[in-house]
C-alpha positions as CSV (number, residue, x, y, z in Angstrom):
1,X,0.0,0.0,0.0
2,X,1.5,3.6,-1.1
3,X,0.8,6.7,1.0
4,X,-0.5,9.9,-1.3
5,X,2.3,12.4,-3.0
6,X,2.6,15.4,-0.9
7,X,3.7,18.5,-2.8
8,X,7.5,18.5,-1.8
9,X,7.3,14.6,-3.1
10,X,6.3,15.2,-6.3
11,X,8.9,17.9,-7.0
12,X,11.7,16.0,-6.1
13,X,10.8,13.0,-8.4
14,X,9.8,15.5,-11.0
15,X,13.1,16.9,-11.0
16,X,14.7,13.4,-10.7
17,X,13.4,12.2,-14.0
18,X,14.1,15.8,-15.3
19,X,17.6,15.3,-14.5
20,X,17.9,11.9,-16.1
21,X,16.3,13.2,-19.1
22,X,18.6,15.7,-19.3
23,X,21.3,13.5,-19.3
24,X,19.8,10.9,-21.8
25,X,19.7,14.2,-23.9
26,X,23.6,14.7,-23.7
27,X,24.6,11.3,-24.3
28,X,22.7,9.6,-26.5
29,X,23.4,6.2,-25.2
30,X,22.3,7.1,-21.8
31,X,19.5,5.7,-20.4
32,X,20.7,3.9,-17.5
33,X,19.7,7.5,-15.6
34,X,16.2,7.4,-16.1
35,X,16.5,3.7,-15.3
36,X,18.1,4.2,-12.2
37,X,14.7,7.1,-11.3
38,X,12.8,4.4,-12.0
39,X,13.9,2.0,-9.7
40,X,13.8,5.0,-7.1
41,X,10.5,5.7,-7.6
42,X,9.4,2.0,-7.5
43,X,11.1,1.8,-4.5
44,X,9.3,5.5,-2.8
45,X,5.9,4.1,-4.4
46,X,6.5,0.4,-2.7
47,X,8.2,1.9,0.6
48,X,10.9,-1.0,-0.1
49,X,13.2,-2.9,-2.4
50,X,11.4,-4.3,-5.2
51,X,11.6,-5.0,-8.8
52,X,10.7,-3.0,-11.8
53,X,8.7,-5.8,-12.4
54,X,6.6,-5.8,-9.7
55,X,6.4,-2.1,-9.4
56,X,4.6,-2.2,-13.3
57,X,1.2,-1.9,-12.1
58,X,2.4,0.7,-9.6
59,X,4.0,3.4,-11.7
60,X,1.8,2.8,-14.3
61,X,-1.6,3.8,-12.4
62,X,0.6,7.0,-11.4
63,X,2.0,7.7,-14.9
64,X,-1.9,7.7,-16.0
65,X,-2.5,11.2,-14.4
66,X,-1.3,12.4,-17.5
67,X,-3.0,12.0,-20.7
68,X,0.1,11.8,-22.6
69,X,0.4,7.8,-20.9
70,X,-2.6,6.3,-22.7
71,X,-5.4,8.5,-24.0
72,X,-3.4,10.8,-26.5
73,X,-1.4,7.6,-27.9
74,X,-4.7,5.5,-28.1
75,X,-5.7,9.0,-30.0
76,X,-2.7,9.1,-31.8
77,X,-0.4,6.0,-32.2
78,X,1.1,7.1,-35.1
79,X,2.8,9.7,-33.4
80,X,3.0,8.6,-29.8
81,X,4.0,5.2,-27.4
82,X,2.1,4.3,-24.5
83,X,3.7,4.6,-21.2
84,X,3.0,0.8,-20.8
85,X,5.1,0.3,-23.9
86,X,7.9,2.1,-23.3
87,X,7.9,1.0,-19.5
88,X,8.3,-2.6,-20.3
89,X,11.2,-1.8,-22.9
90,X,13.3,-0.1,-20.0
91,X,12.2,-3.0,-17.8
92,X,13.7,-5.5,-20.1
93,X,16.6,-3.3,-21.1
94,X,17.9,-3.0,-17.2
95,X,17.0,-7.1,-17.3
96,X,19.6,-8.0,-19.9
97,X,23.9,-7.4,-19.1
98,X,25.0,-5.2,-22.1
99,X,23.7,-2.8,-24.5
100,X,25.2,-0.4,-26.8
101,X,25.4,1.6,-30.1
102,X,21.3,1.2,-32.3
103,X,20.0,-0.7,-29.1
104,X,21.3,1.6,-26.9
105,X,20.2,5.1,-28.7
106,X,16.6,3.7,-29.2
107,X,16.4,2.6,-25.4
108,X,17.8,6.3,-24.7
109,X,15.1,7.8,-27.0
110,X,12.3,5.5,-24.8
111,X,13.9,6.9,-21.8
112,X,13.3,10.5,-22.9
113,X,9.4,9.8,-23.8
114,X,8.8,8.4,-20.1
115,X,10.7,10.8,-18.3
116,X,8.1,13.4,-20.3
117,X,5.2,11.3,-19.0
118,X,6.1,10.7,-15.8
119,X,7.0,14.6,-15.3
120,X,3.6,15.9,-17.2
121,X,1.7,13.5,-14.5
122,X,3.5,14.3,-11.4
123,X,2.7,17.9,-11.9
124,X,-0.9,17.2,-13.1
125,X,-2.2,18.9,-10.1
126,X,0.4,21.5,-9.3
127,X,-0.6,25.3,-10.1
128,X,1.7,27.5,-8.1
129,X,4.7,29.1,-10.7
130,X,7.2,27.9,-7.7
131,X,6.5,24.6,-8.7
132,X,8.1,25.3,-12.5
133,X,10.5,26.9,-11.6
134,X,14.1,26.4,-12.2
135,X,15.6,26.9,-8.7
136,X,18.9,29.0,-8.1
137,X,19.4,29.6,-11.9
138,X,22.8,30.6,-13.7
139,X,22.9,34.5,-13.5
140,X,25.2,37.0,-16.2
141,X,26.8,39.5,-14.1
142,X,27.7,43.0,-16.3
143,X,31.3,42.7,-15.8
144,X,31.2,39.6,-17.7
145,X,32.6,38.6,-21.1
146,X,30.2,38.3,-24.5
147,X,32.2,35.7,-24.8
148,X,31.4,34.2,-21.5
149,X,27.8,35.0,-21.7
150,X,27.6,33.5,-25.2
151,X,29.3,30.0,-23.8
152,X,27.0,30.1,-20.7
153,X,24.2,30.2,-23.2
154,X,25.8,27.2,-25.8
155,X,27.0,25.1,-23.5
156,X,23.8,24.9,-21.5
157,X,21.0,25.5,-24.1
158,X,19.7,28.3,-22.2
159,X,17.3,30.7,-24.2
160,X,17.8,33.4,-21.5
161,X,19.9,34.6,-18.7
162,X,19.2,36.8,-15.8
163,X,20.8,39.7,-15.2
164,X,21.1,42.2,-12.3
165,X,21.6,45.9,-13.8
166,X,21.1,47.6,-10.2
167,X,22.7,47.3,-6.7
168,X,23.3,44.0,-4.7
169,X,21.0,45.6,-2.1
170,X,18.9,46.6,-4.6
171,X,18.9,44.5,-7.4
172,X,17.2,46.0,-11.1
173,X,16.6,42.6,-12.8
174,X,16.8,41.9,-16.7
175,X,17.0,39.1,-19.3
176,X,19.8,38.7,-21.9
177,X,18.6,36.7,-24.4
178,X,20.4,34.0,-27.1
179,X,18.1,36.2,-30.0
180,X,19.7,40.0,-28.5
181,X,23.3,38.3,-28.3
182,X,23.4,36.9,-31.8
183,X,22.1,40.1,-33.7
184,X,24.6,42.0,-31.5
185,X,27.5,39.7,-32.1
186,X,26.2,39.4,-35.6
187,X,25.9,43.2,-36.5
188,X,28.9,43.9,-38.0
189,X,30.9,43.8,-41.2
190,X,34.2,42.3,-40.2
191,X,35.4,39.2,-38.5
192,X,38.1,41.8,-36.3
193,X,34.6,43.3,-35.2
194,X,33.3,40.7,-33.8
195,X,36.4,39.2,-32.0
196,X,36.5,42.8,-30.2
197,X,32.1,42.7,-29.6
198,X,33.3,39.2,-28.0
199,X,35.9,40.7,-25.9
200,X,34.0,43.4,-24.5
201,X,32.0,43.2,-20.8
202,X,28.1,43.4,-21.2
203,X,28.3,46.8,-19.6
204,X,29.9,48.2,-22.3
205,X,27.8,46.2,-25.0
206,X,24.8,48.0,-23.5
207,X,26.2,51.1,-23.6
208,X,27.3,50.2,-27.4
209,X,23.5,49.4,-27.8
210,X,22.7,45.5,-27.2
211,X,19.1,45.0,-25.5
212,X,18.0,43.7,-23.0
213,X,14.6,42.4,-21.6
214,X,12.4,44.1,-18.4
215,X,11.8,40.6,-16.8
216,X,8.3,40.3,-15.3
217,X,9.2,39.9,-11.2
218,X,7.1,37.2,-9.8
219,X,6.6,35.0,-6.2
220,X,6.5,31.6,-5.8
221,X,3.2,31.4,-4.7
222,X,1.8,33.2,-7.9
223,X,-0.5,30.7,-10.0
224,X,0.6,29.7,-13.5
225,X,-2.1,30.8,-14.9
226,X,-1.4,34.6,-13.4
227,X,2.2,34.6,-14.7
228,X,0.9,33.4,-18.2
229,X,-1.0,36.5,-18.7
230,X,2.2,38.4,-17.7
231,X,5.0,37.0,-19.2
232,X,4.7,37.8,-23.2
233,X,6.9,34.5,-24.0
234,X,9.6,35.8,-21.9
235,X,10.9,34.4,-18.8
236,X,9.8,35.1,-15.9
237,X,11.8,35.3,-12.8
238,X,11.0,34.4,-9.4
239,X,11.7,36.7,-6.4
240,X,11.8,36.5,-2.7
241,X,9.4,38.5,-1.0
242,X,11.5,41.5,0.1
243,X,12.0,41.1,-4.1
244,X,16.5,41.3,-2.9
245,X,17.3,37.2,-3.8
246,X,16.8,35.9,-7.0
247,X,15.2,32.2,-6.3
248,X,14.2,30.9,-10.0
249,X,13.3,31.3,-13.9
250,X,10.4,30.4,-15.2
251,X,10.5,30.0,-19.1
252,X,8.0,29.0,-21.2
253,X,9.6,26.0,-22.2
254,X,9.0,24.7,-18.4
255,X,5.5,25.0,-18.7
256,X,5.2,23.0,-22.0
């Protein structure tokens, strides 16, 4: 017998299979991560040690809180897997001793669609913006580097950064976005131009013109629904209360 999901529960194992998703994205013979969630989760859902096997029934009556596990691939098979499916191919994949190169890429590309599942259904019933968030995110400071700014971006597939324009007791928060750095890198007419737009700190690029975004300031408790009517497909960020510590971004890739 399982005991119900409280809120802090259902973030953590969000973020878990967020987190092995991630990874499976980055390697694309990776799905040992979401694997290893799994068996987590079976264990949290069991309150023991116990096999994916037995844990089937389980994860699947918790996977079906989001339509995305049966109702939209019943609807649409052509496009979509059922969870069922893709469970029992991860199931027998951590069953067997070795798999690599095709096997292994098409286990990681199963491992992806039920990390998405499991995700969309543990936050089925979530609806405050703190929920969504991504906690403590990666911040561009004005005496940093284009160049710095532009790998932070890259090397992370960010679409945004935050950026604090005012005092550390008062902080004036702003977005620098991947779109405003590549026109501003891009807007110029000789390679020797660019290397010296690279060079320069973003304080001086804003001064030389490069834009950035007003962020919308919201709270953690805010609903989603609020924020959506605010945001204008822009990030949002998430504020403390006295609005001084930056606690997460919200884009609108987290709330697909």
């Amino acid at each position: 017998m399982t005991h119900p999901f409280c809120r802090d529960q259902q973030i953590f194992f969000r973020d878990l299979f967020r987190e092995a998703r991630f990874v499976a994205l980055k390697n694309a013979e990776g799905f040992s991560a979401t694997i290893f969630a799994i068996e987590k989760f079976c264990r949290f859902l069991s309150q023991g040690d116990i096999t994916l096997n037995h844990c089937r029934e389980r994860i699947s009556a918790k996977a079906s809180a989001s339509p995305l596990a049966n109702d939209i691939p019943k609807r649409w098979p052509d496009f979509h897997t059922t969870f069922d499916n893709l469970y029992n191919q991860l199931r027998d994949a951590r069953n067997s001793a070795f798999h690599d190169g095709a096997v292994a890429r098409h286990l990681t590309s199963h491992a992806v669609l039920l990390s998405i599942i499991l995700e969309d259904a543990l936050m089925n019933s979530r609806d405050c913006i703190g929920d969504f968030m991504v906690r403590m995110p990666t911040c561009a400071c004005m005496w940093h580097p284009l160049s710095f700014i532009r790998q932070t971006l890259l090397a992370n597939s960010f679409s945004y950064l935050p950026v604090n324009c005012g005092k550390e007791a008062e902080p004036v928060w702003k977005l620098i976005s991947d779109c405003n750095l590549g026109v501003f890198l891009r807007q110029v007419d000789s390679h020797g131009k660019r290397k010296k737009r690279l060079a320069m700190t973003l304080e001086t690029a804003v001064e030389e013109g490069i834009s950035l975004i007003d962020s919308h300031i919201r709270y953690t408790n805010d609903t989603v629904q609020d924020v959506i009517k605010r945001c204008q497909h822009h990030a949002v960020l998430i504020v403390s209360t006295d609005k001084k510590q930056l606690v997460g971004i919200v884009t609108p890739f987290d709330l697909l």
